[in-house]
LOGU-197052 format. One record per atom (N, C-alpha, C, O): residue number from 0; residue in three letters; atom name; x, y, z. Coordinates in nm, 2 decimals. Example, Ala and Ser with C-alpha at 12.3 -4.5 7.8 and 13.67 -1.06 7.14 Angstrom:
<rs>
 num residu atome      X      Y      Z
   0    ala     N   1.32  -0.57   0.78
   0    ala    CA   1.23  -0.45   0.78
   0    ala     C   1.32  -0.33   0.78
   0    ala     O   1.42  -0.33   0.85
   1    ser     N   1.28  -0.22   0.71
   1    ser    CA   1.37  -0.11   0.71
   1    ser     C   1.29   0.00   0.79
   1    ser     O   1.34   0.11   0.80
</rs>
This chain:
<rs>
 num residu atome      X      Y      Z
   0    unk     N   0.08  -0.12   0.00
   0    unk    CA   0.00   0.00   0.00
   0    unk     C   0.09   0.12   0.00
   0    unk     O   0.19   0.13   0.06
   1    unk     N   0.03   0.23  -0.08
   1    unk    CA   0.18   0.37  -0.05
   1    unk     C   0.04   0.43   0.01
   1    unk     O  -0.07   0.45  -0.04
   2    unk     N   0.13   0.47   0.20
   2    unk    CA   0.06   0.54   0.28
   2    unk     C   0.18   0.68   0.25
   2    unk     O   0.29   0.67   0.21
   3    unk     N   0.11   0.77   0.27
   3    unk    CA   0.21   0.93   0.30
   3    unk     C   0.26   0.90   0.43
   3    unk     O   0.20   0.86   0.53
   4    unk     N   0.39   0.93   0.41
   4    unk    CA   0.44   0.97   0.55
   4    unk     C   0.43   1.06   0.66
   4    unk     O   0.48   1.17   0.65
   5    unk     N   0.38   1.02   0.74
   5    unk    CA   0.34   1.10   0.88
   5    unk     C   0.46   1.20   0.89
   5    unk     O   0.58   1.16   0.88
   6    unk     N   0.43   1.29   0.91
   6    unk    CA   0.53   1.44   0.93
   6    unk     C   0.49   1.53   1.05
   6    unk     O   0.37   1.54   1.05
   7    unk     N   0.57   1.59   1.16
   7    unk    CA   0.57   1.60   1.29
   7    unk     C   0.56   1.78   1.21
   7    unk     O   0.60   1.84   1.11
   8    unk     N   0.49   1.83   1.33
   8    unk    CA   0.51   1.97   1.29
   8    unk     C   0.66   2.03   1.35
   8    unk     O   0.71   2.00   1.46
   9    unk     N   0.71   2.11   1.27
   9    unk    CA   0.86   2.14   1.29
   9    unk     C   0.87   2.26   1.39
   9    unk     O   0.98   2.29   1.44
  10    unk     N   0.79   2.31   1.42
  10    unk    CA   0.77   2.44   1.54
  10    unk     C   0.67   2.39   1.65
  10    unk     O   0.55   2.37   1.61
  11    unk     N   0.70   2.37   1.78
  11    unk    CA   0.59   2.39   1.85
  11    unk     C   0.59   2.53   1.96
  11    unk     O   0.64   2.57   2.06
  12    unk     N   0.45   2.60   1.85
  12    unk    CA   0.50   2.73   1.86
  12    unk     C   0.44   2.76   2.05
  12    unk     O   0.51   2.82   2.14
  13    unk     N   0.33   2.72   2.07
  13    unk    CA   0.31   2.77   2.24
  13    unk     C   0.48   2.73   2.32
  13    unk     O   0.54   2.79   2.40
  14    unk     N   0.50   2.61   2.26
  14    unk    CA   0.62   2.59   2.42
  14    unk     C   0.75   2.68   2.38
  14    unk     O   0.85   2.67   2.46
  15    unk     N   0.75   2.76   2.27
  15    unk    CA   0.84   2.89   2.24
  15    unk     C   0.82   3.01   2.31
  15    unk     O   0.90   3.10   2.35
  16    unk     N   0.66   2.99   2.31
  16    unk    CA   0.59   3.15   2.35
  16    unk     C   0.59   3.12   2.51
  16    unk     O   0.60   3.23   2.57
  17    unk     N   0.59   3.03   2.55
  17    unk    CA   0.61   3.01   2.67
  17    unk     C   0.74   3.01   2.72
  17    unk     O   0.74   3.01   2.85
  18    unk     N   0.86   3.00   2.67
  18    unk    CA   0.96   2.97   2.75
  18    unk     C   1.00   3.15   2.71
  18    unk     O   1.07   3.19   2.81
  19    unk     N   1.00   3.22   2.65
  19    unk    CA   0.99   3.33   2.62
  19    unk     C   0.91   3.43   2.73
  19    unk     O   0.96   3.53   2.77
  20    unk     N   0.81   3.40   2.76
  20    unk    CA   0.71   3.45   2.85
  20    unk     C   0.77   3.41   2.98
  20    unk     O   0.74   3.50   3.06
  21    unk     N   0.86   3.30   3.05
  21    unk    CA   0.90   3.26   3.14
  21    unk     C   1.02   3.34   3.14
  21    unk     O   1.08   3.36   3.25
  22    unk     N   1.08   3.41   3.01
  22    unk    CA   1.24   3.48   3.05
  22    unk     C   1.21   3.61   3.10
  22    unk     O   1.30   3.68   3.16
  23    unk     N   1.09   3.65   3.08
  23    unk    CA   1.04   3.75   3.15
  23    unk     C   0.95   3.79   3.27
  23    unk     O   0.89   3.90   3.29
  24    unk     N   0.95   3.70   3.31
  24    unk    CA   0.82   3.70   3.45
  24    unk     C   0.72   3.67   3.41
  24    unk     O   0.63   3.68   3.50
  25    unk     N   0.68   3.62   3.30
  25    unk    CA   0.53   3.63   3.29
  25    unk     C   0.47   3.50   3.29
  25    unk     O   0.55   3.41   3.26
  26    unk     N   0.34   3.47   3.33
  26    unk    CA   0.29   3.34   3.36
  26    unk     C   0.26   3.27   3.22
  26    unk     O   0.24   3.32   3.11
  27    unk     N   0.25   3.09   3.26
  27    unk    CA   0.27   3.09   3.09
  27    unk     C   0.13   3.04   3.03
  27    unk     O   0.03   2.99   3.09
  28    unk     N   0.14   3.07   2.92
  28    unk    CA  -0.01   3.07   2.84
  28    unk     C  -0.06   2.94   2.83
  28    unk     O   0.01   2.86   2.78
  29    unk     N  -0.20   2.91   2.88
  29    unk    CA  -0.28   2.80   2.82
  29    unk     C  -0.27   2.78   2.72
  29    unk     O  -0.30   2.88   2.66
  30    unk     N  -0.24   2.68   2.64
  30    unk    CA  -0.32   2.64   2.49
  30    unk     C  -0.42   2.56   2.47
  30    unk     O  -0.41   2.44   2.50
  31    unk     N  -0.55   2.61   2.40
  31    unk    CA  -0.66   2.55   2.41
  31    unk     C  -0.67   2.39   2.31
  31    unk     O  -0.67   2.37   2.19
  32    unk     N  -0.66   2.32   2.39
  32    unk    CA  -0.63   2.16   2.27
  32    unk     C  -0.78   2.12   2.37
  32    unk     O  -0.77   2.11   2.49
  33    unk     N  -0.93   2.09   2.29
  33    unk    CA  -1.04   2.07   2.33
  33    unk     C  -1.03   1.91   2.33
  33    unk     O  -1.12   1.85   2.38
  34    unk     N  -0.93   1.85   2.29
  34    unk    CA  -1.01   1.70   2.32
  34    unk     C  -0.86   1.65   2.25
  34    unk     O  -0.83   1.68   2.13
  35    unk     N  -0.73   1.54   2.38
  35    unk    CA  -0.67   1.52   2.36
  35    unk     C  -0.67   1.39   2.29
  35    unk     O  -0.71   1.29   2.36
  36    unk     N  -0.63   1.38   2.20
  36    unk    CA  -0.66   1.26   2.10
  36    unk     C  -0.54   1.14   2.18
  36    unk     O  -0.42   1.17   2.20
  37    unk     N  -0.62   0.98   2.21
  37    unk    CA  -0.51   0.89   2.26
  37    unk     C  -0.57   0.78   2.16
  37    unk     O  -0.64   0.77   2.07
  38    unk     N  -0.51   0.72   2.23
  38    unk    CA  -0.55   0.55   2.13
  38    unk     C  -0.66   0.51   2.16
  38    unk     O  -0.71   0.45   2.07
  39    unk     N  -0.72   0.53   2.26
  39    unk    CA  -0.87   0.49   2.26
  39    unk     C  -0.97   0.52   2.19
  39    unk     O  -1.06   0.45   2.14
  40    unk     N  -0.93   0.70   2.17
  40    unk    CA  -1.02   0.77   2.12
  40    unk     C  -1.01   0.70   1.97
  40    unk     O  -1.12   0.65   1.93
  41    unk     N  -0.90   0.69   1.90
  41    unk    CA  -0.89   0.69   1.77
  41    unk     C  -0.93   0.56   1.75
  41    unk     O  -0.96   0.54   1.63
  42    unk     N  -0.94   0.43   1.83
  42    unk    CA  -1.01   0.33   1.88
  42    unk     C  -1.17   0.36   1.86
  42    unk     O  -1.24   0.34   1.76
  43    unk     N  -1.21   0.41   1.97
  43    unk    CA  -1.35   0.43   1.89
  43    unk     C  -1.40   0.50   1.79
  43    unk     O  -1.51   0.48   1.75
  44    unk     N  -1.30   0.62   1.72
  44    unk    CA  -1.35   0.64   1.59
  44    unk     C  -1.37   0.55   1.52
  44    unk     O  -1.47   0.54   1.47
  45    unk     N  -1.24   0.43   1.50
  45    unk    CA  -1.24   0.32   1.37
  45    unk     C  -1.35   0.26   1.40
  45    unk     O  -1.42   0.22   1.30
  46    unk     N  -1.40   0.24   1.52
  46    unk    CA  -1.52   0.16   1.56
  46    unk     C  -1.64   0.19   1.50
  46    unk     O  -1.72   0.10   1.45
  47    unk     N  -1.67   0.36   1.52
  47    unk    CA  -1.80   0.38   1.42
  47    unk     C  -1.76   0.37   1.30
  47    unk     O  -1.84   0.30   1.23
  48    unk     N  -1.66   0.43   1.23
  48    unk    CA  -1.62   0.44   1.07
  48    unk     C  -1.66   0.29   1.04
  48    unk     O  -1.75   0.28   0.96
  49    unk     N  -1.62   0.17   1.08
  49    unk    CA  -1.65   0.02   1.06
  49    unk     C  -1.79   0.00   1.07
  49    unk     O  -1.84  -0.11   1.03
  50    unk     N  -1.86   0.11   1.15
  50    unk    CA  -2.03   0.07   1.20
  50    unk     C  -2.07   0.11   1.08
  50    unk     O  -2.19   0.08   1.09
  51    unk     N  -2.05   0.18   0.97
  51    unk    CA  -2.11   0.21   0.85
  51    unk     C  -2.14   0.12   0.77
  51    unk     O  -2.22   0.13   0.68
  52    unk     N  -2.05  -0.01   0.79
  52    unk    CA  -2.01  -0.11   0.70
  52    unk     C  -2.07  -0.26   0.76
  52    unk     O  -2.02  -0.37   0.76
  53    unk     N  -2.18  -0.22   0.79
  53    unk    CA  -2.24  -0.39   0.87
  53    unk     C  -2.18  -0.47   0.80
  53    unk     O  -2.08  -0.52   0.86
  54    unk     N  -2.20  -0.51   0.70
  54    unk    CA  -2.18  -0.65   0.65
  54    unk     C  -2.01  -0.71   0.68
  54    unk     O  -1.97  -0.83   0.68
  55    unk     N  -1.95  -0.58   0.69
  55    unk    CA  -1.82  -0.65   0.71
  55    unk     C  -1.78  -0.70   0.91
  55    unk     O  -1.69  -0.76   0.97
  56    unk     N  -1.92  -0.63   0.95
  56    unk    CA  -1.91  -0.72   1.12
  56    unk     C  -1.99  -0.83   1.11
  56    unk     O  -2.00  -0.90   1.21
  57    unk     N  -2.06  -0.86   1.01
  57    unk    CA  -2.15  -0.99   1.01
  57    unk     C  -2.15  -1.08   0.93
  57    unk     O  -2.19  -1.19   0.98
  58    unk     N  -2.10  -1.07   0.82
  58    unk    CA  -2.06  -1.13   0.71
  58    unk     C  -1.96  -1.27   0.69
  58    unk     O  -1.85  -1.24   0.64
  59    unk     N  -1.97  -1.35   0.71
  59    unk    CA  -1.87  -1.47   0.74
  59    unk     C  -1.76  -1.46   0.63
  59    unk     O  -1.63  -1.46   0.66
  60    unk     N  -1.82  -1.46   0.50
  60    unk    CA  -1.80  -1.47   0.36
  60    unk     C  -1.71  -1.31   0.31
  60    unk     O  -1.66  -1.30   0.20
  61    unk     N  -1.72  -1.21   0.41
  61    unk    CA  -1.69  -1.10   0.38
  61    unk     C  -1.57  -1.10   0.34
  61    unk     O  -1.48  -1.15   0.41
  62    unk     N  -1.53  -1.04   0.20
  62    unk    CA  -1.42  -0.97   0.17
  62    unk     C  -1.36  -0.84   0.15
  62    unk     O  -1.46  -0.77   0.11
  63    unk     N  -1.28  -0.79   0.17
  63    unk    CA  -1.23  -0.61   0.26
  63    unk     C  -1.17  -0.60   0.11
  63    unk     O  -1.09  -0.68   0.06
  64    unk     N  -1.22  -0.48   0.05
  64    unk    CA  -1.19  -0.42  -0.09
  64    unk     C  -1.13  -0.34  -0.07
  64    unk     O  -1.15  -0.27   0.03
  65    unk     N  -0.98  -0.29  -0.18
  65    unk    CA  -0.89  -0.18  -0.18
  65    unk     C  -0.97  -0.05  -0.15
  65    unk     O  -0.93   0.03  -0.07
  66    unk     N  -1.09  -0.05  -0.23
  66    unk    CA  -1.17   0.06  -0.18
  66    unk     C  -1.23   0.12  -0.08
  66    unk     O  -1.25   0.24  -0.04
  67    unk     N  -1.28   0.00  -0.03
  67    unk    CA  -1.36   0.02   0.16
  67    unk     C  -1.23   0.05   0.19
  67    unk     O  -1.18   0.16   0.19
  68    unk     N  -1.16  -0.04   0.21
  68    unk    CA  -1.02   0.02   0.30
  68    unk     C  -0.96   0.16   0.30
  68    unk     O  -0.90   0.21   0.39
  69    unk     N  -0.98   0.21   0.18
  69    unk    CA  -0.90   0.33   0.15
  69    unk     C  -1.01   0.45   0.22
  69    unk     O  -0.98   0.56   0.28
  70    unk     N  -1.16   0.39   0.18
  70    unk    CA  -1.25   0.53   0.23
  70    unk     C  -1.23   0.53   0.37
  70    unk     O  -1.18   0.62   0.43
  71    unk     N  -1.29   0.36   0.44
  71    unk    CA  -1.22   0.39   0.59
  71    unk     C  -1.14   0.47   0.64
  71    unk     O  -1.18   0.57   0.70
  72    unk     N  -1.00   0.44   0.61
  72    unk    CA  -0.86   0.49   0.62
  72    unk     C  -0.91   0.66   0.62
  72    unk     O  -0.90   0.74   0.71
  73    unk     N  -0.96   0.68   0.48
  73    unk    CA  -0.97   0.84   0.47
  73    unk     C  -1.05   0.90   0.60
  73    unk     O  -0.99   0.96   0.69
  74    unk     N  -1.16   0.88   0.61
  74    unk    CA  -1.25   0.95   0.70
  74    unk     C  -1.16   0.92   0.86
  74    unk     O  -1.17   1.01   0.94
  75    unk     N  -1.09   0.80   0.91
  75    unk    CA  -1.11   0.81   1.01
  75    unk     C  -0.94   0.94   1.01
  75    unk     O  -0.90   0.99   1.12
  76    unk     N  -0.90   0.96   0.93
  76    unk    CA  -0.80   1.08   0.91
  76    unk     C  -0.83   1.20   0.93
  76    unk     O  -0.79   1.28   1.02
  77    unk     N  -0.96   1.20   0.81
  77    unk    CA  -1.04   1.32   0.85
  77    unk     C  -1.07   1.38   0.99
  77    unk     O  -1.03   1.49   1.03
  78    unk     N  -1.17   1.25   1.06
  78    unk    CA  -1.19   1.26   1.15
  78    unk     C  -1.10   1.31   1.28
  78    unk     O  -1.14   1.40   1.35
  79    unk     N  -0.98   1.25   1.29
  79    unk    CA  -0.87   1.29   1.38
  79    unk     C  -0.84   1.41   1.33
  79    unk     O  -0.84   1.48   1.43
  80    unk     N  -0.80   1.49   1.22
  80    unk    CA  -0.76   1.65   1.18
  80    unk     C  -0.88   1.74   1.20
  80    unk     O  -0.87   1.86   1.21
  81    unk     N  -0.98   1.68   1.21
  81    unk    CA  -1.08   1.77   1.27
  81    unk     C  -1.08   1.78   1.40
  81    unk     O  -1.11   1.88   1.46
  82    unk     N  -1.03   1.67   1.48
  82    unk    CA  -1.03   1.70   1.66
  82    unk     C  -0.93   1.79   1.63
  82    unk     O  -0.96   1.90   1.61
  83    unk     N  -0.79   1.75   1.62
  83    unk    CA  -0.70   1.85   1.62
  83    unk     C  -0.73   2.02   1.54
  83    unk     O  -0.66   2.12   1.56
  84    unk     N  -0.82   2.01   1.47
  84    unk    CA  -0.89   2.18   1.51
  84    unk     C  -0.98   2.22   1.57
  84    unk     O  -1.02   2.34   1.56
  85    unk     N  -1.02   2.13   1.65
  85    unk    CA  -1.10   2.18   1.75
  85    unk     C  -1.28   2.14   1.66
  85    unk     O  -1.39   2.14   1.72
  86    unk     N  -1.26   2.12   1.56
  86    unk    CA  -1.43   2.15   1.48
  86    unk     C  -1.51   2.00   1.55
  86    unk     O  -1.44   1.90   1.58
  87    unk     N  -1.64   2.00   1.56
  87    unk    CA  -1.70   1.96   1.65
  87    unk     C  -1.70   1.81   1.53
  87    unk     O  -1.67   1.81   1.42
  88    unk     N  -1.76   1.69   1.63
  88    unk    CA  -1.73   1.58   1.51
  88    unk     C  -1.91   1.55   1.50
  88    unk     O  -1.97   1.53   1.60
  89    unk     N  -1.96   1.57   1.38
  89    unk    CA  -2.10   1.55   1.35
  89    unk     C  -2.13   1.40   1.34
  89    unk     O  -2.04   1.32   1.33
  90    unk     N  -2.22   1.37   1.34
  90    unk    CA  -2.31   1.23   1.27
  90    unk     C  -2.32   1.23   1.16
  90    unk     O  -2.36   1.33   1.10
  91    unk     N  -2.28   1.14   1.10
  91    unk    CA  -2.29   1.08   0.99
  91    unk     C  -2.42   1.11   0.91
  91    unk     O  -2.50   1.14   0.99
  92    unk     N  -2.46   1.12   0.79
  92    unk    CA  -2.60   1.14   0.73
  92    unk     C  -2.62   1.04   0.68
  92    unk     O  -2.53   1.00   0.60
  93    unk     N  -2.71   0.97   0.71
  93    unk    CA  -2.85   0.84   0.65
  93    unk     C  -2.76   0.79   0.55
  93    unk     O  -2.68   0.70   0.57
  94    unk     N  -2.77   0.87   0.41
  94    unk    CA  -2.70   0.81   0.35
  94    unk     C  -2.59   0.76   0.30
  94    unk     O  -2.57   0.71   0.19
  95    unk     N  -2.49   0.79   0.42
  95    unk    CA  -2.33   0.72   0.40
  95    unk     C  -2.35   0.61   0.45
  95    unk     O  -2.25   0.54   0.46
  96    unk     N  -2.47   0.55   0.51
  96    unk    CA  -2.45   0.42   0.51
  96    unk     C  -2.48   0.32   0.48
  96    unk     O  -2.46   0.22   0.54
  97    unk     N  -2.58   0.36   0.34
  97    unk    CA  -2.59   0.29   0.20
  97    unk     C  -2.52   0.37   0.10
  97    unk     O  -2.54   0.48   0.06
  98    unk     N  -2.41   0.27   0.05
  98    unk    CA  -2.35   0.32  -0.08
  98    unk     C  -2.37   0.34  -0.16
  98    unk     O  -2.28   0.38  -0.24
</rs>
């Protein structure tokens, strides 16, 4: 499979503005991160992203297509870049979960 390679952001700019803020007396700034993403969390995203796809939890016979895999993959991405800006995570609409 060619996945993109995961890339770290190269500045983390609050813990600059804070050690800056600290050379001067000043108390150091909160940064608002609304919902810290761990493994569980991204655990139960895959969980619902998979709940769109009954047949592949019920299915004996089920075979996992380049394509389901790739839309999976995408959305539960999505989903994680949306925590990390803070945008709220909606429900799904009726029809993403007939194809």
């Amino acid at each position: 499979m060619n996945q993109e390679p995961r890339t770290r952001a190269s500045i983390n700019a609050s813990k600059i503005l804070n050690e800056l803020r600290r050379e001067r007396g000043l108390p150091t700034v909160i940064t608002i991160n609304p919902r810290k993403i761990t493994r569980a969390l991204i655990r139960q995203i895959t969980v619902e992203v998979w709940k769109k796809y009954p047949q592949s939890l019920t299915d004996p016979d089920y075979e996992l297509g380049e394509l389901t895999l790739a839309l999976v993959n995408q959305e539960i991405r999505q989903r994680i870049a949306d925590l990390r800006k803070g945008a709220p995570i909606k429900q799904a609409a009726l029809k993403d979960y007939f194809n």
